[in-house]
C-alpha positions in Angstrom: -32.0 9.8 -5.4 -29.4 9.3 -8.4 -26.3 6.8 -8.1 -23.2 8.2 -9.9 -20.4 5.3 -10.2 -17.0 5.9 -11.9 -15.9 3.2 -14.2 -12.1 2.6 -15.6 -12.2 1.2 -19.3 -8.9 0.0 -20.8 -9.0 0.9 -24.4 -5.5 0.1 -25.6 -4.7 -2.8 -22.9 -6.4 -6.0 -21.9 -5.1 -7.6 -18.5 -4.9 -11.3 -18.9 -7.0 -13.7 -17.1 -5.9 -13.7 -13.3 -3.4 -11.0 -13.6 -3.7 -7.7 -11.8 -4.2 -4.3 -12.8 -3.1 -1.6 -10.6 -3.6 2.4 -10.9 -1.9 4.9 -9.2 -4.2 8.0 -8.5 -3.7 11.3 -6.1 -6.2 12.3 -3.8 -5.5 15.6 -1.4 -6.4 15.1 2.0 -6.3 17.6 4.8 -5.9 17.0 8.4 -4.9 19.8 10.8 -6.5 20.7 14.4 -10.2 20.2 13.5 -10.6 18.3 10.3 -8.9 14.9 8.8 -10.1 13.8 5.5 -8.1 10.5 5.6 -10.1 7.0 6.0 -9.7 5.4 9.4 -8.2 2.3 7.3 -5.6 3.8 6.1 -4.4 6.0 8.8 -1.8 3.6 10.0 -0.3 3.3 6.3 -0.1 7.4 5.8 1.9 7.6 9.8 4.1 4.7 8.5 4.9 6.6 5.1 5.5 9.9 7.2 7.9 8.3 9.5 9.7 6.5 6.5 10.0 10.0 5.0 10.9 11.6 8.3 13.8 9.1 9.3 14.8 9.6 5.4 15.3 13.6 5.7 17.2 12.7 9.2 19.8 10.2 7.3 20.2 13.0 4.8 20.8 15.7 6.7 23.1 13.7 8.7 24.8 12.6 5.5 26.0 16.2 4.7 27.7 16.9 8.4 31.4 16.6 8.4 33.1 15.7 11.5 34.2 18.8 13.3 38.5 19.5 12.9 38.2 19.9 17.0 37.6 17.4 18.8 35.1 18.7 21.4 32.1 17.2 19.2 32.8 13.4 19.2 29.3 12.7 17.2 29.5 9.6 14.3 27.4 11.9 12.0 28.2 8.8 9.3 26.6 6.3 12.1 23.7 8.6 12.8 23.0 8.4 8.7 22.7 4.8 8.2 21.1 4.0 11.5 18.3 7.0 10.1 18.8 5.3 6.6 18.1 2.0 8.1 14.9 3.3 9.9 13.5 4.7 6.9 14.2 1.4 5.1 12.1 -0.6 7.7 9.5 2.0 7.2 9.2 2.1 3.4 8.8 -1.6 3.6 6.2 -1.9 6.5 4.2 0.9 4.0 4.8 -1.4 1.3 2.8 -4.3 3.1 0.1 -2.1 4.2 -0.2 -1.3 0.8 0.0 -5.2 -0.9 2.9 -4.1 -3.0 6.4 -5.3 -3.2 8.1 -9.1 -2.6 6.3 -9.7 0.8 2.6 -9.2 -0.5 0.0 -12.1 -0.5 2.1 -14.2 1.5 -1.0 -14.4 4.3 -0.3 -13.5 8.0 3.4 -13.0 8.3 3.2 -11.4 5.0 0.7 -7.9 3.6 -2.7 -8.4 2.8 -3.3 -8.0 -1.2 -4.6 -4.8 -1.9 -8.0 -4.2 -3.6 -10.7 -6.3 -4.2 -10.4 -9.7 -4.7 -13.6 -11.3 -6.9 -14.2 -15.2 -7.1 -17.0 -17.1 -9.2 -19.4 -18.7 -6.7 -21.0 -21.5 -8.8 -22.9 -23.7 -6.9 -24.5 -26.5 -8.2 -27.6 -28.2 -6.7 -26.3 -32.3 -5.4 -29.7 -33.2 -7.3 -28.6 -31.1 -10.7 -31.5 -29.1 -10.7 -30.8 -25.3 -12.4 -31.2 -22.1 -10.8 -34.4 -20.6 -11.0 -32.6 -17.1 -13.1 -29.4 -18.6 -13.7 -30.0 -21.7 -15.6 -26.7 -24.3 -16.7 -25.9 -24.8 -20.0 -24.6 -28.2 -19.4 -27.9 -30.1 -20.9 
């Protein structure tokens, strides 16, 4: 059985120590009646994003009505817009925490959960200094 990893290599650009690199890539998903290529993690993000875009094409289309010269129709089209606007806004930004991206990310439970992987150095040191048996210290 063969392992094939991808690896990303930064040739022109070194992130400093502690700072993040992030990379935007497309993948195509399908979902219709029988199949749905989207990861049960993110599902919730993608229906956020497609309501965010939905209530957005609502505030626009609203945007372009006029009010009628009779005065049968008595609908605030202008209203309707901003509440749509305002919908889509709340949306955007919910997709933004899902994601770990914008003002409110990292900022624990009332805030989004940092996106990615998070690594940490785990040295532990013996209380009686002895080294470990593959990973010896230099500090002698």
């Amino acid at each position: 059985m063969s392992t094939v990893a991808t690896f990303i290599r930064f040739r022109t650009f070194v992130p400093a120590s502690g700072k993040k690199a992030r990379l935007l890539y497309i993948v195509p998903h399908t979902l219709n009646d029988t199949t749905n290529t989207i990861p049960d993690n993110d599902t919730e993000a993608v229906i956020t994003l497609t309501a965010g875009l939905c209530f957005w094409a609502l505030a626009a289309k609203f945007a372009q009505t006029t009010n009628p010269s009779i005065d049968a129709d008595v609908i605030d089209y202008q209203r309707k817009s901003d509440t749509y606007a305002a919908l889509a806004k709340e949306k955007f930004s919910q997709y933004a925490n899902f994601m770990g991206i914008g003002s409110d990310s990292g900022k624990g439970a009332g805030g989004a959960a940092q996106a990615g992987t998070i690594m940490k150095e785990f040295d532990i040191v013996y209380p009686w200094g002895e080294d470990y048996l593959t990973h010896p210290s230099n500090q002698r």
